[in-house]
VONU-411465 format. One line per 3 residues: number of its first residue (from 1); their letters; for each residue x, y negated, z negated of C-alpha. Coordinates in nm, 3 decimals, decimal comma, always signed. Layout:
! residues N
NUM) A) X Y Z; ...
//
This chain:
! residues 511
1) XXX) +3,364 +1,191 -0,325; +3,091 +1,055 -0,118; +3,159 +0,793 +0,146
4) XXX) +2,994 +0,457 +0,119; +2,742 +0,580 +0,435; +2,635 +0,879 +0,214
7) XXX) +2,585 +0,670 -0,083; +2,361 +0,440 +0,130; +2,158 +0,712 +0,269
10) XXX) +2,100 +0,853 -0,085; +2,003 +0,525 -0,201; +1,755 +0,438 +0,082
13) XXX) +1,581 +0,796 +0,017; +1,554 +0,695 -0,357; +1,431 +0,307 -0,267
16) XXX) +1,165 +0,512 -0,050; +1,079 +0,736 -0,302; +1,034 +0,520 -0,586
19) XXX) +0,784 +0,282 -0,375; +0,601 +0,555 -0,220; +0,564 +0,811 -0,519
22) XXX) +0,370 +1,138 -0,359; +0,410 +1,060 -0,035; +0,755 +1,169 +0,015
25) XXX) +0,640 +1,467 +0,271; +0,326 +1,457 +0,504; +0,015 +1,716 +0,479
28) XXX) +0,126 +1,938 +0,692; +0,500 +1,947 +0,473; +0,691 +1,767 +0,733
31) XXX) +0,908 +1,422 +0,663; +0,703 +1,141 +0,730; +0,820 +0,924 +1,028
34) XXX) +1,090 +0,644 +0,884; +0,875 +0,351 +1,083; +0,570 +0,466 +0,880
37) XXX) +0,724 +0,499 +0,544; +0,897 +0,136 +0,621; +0,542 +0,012 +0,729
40) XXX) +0,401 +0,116 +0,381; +0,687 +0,024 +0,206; +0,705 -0,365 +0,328
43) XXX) +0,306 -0,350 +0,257; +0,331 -0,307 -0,071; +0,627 -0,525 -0,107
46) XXX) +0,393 -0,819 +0,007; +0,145 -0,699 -0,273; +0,350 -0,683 -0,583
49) XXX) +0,511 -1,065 -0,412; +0,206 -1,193 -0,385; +0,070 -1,125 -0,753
52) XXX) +0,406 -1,219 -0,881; +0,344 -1,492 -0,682; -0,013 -1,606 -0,880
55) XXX) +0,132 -1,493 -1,182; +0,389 -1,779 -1,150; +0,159 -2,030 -1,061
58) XXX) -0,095 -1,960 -1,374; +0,236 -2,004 -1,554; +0,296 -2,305 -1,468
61) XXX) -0,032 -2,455 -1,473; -0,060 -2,305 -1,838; +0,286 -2,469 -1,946
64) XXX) +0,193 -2,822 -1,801; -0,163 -2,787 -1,993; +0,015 -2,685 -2,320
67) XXX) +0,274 -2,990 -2,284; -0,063 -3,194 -2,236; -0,255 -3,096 -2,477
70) XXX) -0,382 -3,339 -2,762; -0,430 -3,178 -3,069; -0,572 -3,336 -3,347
73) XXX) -0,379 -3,472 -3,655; -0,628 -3,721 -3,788; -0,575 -3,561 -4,145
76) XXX) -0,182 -3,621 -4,144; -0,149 -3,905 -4,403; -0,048 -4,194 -4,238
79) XXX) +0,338 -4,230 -4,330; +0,347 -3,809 -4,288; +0,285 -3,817 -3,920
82) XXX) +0,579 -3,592 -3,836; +0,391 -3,392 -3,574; +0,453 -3,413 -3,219
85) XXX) +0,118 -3,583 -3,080; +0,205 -3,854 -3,366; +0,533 -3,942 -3,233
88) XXX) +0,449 -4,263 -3,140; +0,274 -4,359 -3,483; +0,591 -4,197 -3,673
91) XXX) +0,833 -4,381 -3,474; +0,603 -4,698 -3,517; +0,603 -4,692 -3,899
94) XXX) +0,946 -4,601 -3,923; +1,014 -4,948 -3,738; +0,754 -5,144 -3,902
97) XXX) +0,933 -5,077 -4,227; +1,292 -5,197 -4,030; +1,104 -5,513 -3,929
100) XXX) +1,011 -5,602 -4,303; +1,331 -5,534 -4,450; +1,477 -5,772 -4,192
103) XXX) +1,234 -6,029 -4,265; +1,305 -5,979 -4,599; +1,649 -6,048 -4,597
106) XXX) +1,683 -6,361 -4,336; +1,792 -6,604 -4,559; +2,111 -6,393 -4,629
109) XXX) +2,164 -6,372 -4,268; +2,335 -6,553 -4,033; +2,315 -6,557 -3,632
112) XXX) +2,662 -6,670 -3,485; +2,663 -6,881 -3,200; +2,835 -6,652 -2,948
115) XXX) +2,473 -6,423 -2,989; +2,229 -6,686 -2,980; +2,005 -6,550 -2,716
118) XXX) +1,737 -6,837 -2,759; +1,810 -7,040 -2,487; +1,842 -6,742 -2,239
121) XXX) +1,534 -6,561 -2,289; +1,314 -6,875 -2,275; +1,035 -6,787 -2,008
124) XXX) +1,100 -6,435 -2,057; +0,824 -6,176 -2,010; +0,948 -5,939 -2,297
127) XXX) +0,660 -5,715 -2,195; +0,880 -5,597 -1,912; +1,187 -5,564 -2,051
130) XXX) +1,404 -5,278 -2,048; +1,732 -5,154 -2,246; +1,956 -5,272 -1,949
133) XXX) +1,781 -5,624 -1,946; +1,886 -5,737 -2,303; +2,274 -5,588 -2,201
136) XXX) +2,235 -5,785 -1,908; +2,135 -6,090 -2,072; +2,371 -6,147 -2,341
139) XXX) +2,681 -5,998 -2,043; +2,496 -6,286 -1,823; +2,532 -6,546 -2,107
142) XXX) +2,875 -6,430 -2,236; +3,005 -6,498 -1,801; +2,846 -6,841 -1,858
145) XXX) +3,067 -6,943 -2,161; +3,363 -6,774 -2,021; +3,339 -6,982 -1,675
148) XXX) +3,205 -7,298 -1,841; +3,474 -7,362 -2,108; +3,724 -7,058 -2,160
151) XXX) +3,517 -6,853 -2,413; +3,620 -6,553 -2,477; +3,496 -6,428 -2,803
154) XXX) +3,365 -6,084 -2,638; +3,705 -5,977 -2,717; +3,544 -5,855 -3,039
157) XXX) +3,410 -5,580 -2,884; +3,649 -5,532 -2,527; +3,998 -5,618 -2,724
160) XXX) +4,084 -5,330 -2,959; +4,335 -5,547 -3,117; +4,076 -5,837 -3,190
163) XXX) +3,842 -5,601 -3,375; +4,086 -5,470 -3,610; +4,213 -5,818 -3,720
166) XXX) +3,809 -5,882 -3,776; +3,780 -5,571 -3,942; +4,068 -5,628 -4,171
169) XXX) +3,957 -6,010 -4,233; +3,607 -5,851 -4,332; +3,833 -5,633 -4,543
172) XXX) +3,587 -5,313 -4,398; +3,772 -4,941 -4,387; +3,907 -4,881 -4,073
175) XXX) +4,214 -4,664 -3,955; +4,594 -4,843 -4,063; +4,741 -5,053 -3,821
178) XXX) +5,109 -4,982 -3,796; +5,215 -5,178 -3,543; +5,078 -5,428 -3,267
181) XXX) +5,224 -5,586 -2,964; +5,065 -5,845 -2,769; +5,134 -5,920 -2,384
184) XXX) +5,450 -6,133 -2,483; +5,615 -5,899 -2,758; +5,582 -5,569 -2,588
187) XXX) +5,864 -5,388 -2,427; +5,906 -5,060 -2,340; +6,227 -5,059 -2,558
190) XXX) +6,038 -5,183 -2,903; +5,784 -4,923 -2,801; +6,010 -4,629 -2,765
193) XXX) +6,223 -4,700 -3,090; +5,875 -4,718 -3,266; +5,773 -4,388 -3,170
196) XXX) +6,114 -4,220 -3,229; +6,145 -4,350 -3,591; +5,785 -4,262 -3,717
199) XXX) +5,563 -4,074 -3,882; +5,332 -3,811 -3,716; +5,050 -3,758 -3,644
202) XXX) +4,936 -4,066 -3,520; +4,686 -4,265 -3,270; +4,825 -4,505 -2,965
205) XXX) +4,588 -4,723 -2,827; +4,591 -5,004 -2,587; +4,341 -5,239 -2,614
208) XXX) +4,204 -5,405 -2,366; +4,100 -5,035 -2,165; +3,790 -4,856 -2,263
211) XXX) +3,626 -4,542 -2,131; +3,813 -4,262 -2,318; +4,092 -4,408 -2,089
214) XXX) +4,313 -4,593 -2,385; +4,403 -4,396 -2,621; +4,687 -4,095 -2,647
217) XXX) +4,714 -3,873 -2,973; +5,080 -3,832 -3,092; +5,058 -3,536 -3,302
220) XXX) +5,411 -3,457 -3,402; +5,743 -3,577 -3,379; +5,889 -3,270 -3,162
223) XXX) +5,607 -3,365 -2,935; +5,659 -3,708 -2,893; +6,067 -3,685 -2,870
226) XXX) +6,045 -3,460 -2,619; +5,804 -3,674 -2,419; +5,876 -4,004 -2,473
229) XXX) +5,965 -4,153 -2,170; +5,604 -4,056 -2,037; +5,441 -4,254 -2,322
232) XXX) +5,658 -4,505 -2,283; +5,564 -4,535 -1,916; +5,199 -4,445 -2,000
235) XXX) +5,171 -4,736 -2,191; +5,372 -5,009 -1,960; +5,117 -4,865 -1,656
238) XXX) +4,785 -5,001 -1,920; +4,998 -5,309 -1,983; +5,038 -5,458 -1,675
241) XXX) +4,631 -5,368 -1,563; +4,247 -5,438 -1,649; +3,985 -5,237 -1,681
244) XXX) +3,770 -5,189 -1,424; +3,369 -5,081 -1,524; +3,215 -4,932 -1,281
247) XXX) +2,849 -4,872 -1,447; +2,630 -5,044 -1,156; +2,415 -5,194 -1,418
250) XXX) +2,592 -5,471 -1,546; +2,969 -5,406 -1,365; +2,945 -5,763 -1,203
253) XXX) +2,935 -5,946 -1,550; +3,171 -5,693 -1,734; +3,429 -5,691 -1,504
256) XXX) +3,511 -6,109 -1,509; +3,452 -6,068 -1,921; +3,741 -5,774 -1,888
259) XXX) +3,924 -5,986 -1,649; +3,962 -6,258 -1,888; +4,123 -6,018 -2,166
262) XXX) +4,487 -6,017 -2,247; +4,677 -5,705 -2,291; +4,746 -5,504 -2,630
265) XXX) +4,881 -5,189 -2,768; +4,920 -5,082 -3,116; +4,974 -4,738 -3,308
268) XXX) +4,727 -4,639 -3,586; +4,707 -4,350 -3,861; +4,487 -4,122 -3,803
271) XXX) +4,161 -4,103 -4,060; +4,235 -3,744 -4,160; +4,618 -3,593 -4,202
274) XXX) +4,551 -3,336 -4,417; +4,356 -3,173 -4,146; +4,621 -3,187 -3,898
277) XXX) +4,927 -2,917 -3,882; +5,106 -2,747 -3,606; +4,863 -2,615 -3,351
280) XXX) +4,579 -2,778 -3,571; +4,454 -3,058 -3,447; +4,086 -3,121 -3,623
283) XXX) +3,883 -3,458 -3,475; +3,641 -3,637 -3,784; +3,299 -3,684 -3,717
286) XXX) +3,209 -3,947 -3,578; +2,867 -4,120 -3,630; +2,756 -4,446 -3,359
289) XXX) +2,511 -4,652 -3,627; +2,258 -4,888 -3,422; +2,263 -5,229 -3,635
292) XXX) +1,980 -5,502 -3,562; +1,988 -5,805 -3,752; +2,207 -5,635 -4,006
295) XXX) +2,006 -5,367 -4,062; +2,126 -5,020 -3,988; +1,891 -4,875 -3,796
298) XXX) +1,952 -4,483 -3,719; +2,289 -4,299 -3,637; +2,360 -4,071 -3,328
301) XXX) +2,641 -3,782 -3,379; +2,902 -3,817 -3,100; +3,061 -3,455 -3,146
304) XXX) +3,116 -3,294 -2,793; +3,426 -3,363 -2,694; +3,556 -3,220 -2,343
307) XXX) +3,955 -3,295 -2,278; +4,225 -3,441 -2,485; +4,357 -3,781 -2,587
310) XXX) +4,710 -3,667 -2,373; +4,866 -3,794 -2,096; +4,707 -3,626 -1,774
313) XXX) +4,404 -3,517 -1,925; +4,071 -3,704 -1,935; +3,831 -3,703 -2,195
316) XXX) +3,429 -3,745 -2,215; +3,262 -3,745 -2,553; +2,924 -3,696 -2,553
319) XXX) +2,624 -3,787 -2,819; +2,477 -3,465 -3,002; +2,112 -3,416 -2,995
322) XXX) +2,074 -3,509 -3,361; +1,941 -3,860 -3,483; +1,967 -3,895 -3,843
325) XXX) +1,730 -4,183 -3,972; +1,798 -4,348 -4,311; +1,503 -4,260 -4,495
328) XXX) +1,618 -3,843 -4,524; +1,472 -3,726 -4,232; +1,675 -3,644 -3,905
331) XXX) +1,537 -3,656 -3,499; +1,637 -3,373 -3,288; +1,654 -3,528 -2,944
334) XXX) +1,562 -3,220 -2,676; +1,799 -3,200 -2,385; +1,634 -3,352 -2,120
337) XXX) +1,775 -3,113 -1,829; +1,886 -2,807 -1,975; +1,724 -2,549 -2,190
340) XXX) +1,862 -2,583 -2,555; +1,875 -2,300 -2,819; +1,488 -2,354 -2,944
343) XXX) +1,291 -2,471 -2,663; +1,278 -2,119 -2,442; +1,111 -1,986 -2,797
346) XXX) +0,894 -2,283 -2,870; +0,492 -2,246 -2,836; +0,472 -2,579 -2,915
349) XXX) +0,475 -2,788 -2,637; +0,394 -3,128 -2,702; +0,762 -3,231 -2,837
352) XXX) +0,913 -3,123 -2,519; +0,751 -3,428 -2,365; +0,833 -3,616 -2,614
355) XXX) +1,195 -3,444 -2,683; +1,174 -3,559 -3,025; +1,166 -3,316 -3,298
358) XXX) +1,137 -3,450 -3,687; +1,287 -3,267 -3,961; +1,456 -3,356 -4,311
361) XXX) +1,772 -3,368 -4,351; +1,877 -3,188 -4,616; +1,941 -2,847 -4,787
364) XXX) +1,696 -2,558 -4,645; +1,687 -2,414 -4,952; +1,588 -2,742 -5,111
367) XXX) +1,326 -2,859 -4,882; +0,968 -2,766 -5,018; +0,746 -2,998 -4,851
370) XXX) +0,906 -3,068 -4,515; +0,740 -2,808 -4,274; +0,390 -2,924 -4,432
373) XXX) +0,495 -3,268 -4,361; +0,605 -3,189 -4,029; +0,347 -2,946 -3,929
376) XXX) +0,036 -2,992 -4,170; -0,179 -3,171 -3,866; -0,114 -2,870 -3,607
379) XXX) -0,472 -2,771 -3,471; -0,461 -2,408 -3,441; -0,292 -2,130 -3,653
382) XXX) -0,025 -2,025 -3,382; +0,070 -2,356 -3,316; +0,124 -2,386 -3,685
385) XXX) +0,325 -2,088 -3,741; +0,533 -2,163 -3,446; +0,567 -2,538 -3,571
388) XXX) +0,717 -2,424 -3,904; +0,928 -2,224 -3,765; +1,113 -2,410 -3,492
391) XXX) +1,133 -2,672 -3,769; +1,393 -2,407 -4,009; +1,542 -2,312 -3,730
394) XXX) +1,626 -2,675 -3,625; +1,721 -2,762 -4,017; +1,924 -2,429 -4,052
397) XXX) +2,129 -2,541 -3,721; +2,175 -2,909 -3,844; +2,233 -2,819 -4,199
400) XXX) +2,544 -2,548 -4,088; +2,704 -2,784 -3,907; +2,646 -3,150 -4,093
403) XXX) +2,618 -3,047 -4,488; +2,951 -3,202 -4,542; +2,869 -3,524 -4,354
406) XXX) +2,529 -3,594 -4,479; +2,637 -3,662 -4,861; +2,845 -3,966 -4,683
409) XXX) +2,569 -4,180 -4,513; +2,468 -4,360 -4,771; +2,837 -4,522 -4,728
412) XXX) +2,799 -4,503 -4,358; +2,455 -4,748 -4,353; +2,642 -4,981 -4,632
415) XXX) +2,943 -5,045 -4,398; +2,764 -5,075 -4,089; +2,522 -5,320 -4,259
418) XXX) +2,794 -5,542 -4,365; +2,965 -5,517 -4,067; +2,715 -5,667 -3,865
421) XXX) +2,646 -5,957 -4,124; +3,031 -5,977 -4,150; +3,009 -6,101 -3,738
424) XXX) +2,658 -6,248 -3,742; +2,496 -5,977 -3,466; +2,131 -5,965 -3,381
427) XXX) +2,237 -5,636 -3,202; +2,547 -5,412 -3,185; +2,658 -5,086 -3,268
430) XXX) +2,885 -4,981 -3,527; +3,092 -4,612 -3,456; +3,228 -4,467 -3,763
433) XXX) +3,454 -4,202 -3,858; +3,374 -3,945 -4,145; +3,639 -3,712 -4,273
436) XXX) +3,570 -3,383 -4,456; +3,656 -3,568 -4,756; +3,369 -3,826 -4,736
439) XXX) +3,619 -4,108 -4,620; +3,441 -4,339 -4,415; +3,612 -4,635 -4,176
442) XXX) +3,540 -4,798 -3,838; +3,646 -4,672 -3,524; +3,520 -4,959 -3,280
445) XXX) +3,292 -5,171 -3,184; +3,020 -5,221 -2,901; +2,788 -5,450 -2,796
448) XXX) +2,737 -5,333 -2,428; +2,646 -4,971 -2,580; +2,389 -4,774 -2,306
451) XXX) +2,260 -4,554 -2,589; +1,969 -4,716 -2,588; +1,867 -4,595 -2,249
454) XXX) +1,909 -4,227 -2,399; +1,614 -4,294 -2,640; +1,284 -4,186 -2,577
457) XXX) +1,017 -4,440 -2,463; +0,850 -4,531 -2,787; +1,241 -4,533 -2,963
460) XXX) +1,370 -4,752 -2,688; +1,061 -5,030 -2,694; +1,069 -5,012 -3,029
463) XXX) +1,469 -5,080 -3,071; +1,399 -5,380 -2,793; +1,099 -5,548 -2,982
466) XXX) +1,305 -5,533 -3,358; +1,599 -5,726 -3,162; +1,358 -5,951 -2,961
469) XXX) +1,122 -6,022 -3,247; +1,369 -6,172 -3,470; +1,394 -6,456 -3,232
472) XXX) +1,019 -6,494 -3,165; +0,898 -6,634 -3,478; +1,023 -6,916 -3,620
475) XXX) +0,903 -7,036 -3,973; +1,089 -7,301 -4,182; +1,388 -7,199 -4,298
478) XXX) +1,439 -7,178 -4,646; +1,569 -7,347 -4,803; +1,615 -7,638 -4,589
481) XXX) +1,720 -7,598 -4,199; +2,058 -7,479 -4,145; +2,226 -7,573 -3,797
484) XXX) +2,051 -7,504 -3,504; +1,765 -7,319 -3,523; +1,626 -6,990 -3,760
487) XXX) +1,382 -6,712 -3,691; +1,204 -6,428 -3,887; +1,547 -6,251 -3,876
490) XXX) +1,763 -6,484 -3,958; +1,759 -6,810 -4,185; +1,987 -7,015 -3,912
493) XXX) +2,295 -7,036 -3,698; +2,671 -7,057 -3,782; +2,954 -7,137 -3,532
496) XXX) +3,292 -6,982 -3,530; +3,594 -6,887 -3,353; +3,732 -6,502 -3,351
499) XXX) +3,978 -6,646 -3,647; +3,715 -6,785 -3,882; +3,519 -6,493 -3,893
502) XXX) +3,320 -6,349 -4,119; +2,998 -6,538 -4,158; +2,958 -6,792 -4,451
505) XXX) +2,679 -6,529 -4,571; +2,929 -6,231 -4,574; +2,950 -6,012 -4,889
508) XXX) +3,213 -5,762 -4,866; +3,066 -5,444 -5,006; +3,191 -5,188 -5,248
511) X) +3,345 -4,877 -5,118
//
């Protein structure tokens, strides 16, 4: 066996050898002088650096011209503009088609009181304004009723507890209630003969605490026994606290809305038993549905889930890059810092930029016309080719993982729709569970949700100008004026308490 100095000496020979080829002995057959050899040696180093070096730099320069370039796609029809230097115009018409079924429908729709953003965006420059603004706004109003006369109707959305008595009043599919216990019934004795007499699996949630910081999963009875002292305690620690927000944004306004909350817990079933056995613990999809002025407006997969719903370990659930639209075609959203599995094979650039990819969501094997659709105003050959196929390999990713879920959206739009009628919202978002079976039902609630600030430019103006026109105009409301005032999204203004929900316009769907 040779000893590590041997082993270097052989490799420094070879090193010397392979950078030098032929030059190994001198003229006269004697071994070159080590300085010499090392002279040549970091010589050509600096060479083959240097061109690797340019060769870089051209790279780069060519990728930033490619993501630059316009290409010209003034023969895609005009409701066909799926390719990427058209994402604007695509994401325009899909919008302009939103705003007119809105319109459409604002004498069915109601604006409740607690929304009514007319007074505070008076001497607004909407030109300006960003996703964060219109949180901030309605957070900003929402403080002002709460310190001005008690009003604390944003428990729809921060109580748990308040927006399953809504959803049950609105008589909309959400997971069973079991049992609830306000501030004043709950004891840690009630809880712990609850969870020792029933059935399993199960959901515990308390409901005043957000964050993927409120709720355990109780997934079998030997579990639960065996632990039940630390859910017990679990739950009497959330009891006797409020949640703190720490997103810098709008903290300062959520925090005294949170503050005002009293606390809740209740146990749920879970949307899905039969998937659940020992050692099998399978989470439904879950879909977050944007709803402006009662119109469902696209739905964003939350599927990555990192942790568990146990005590001790923390959970983050992320947003999948799909967007699925309502009209059959889907939006793959590019990851904005990491390479995903298509872009380090794309030669089409220009969606990068964008990091919007469109694409229909359906059966590959079904889909005839959607790469023409999609890739029909591509300039050049290559950039065709490529288009195509980036866009199967996009569908055949989607359509592996989501053919079960997709025969359910029509169900998912219908309940989100109604929902937000149901409570009278010019914006919130509606988060709904899907089961394998196609069982649909509400998981929550928000109307603080930063999704918006995930979109790309033209999807996030876009998103703000639907919710902000609907206020804008104002036409006579048909037909005669209701309370208040009306706009082009909604025919006039109802006022309620958290008990006398729904709207008078509600019409509870079919299911």
């Amino acid at each position: 066996m040779q000893s590590r100095q041997e082993n270097s000496e052989v490799n420094t020979e070879l090193s010397l050898s392979h950078v030098l080829p032929g030059s190994s002995v001198t003229e006269s057959g004697q071994q070159p002088h080590l300085s010499t050899m090392n002279f040549r040696n970091r010589k050509r180093t600096r060479l083959l650096l240097n061109v690797i070096g340019v060769g870089v730099v051209f790279f780069c320069i060519a990728t930033e011209l490619g993501r630059t370039m316009v290409w010209n796609f003034s023969k895609v029809p005009g409701d066909l503009l799926a390719s990427e230097g058209h994402l604007d115009a695509r994401v325009a018409a899909y919008m302009t088609r939103k705003k007119q079924l809105i319109e459409d429908g604002r004498d069915d729709f109601l604006l409740w009181d607690y929304f009514d953003l007319t007074e505070t965006l008076q001497g607004t420059d909407f030109n300006s304004y960003m996703w964060q603004d219109m949180i901030n706004s309605r957070f900003k109003m929402w403080v002002g009723k709460q310190r001005a006369t008690g009003d604390t109707r944003h428990a729809l959305e921060k109580d748990k507890c308040v927006t399953m008595k809504v959803l049950k009043k609105l008589n909309l599919p959400h997971p069973t209630v079991r049992v609830m216990w306000n501030e004043s019934e709950y004891s840690e004795n009630a809880l712990r003969e609850y969870l020792l007499s029933t059935e399993f699996p199960a959901i515990l949630k308390v409901g005043h605490i957000h964050q993927q910081k409120s709720t355990l999963f109780l997934p079998s009875q030997t579990e639960v026994r065996g632990h039940v002292d630390e859910y017990v305690s679990w739950t009497t620690d959330k009891m006797h606290s409020h949640f703190i927000d720490n997103n810098p944004t709008w903290k300062d306004s959520a925090n005294i809305l949170y503050a005002a909350l009293h606390p809740c817990t209740f146990i749920q079933d879970v949307v899905n038993p039969e998937d659940f056995s020992e050692g099998n613990t399978a989470r439904p999809w879950e879909v977050m549905v944007e709803v402006v002025w009662g119109q469902a407006i696209h739905a964003v997969f939350t599927v990555t889930v990192r942790g568990s719903l146990s005590i001790g370990g923390g959970q983050y659930k992320n947003t999948e890059e799909y967007m699925l639209l309502d009209d059959g075609w889907a939006v793959y959203k590019w990851p904005r810092l990491r390479w995903g599995p298509f872009n380090a094979n794309s030669a089409v650039q220009r969606h990068r930029l964008n990091r919007e990819t469109w694409f229909k969501a359906t059966d590959p094997n079904d889909d005839v016309d959607g790469p023409e659709r999609a890739c029909g105003g591509v300039a050049t050959p290559s950039e065709r080719v490529a288009c195509e196929q980036e866009y199967r390999a996009i569908q055949l990713a989607f359509w592996a993982k989501y053919a079960q879920l997709v025969p359910s959206m029509p169900r998912v739009w219908n309940l989100c729709t109604a929902f937000g009628h149901g409570v009278g919202a010019d914006y919130m978002r509606c988060d709904v569970f899907i089961t394998p079976s196609g069982v649909v039902s509400v998981n929550e609630i928000s109307l603080s949700s930063n999704w918006g600030n995930a979109l790309s430019p033209k999807w996030q103006a876009s998103l703000i100008d639907l919710w902000l026109q609907g206020y804008t105009s104002d036409p006579p409301c048909a037909p005669e004026p209701k309370e208040g005032t009306c706009g082009s999204a909604y025919g006039g203004v109802f006022t309620s308490s958290l008990d006398t929900l729904p709207s008078p316009k509600y019409k509870q769907p079919s299911f």
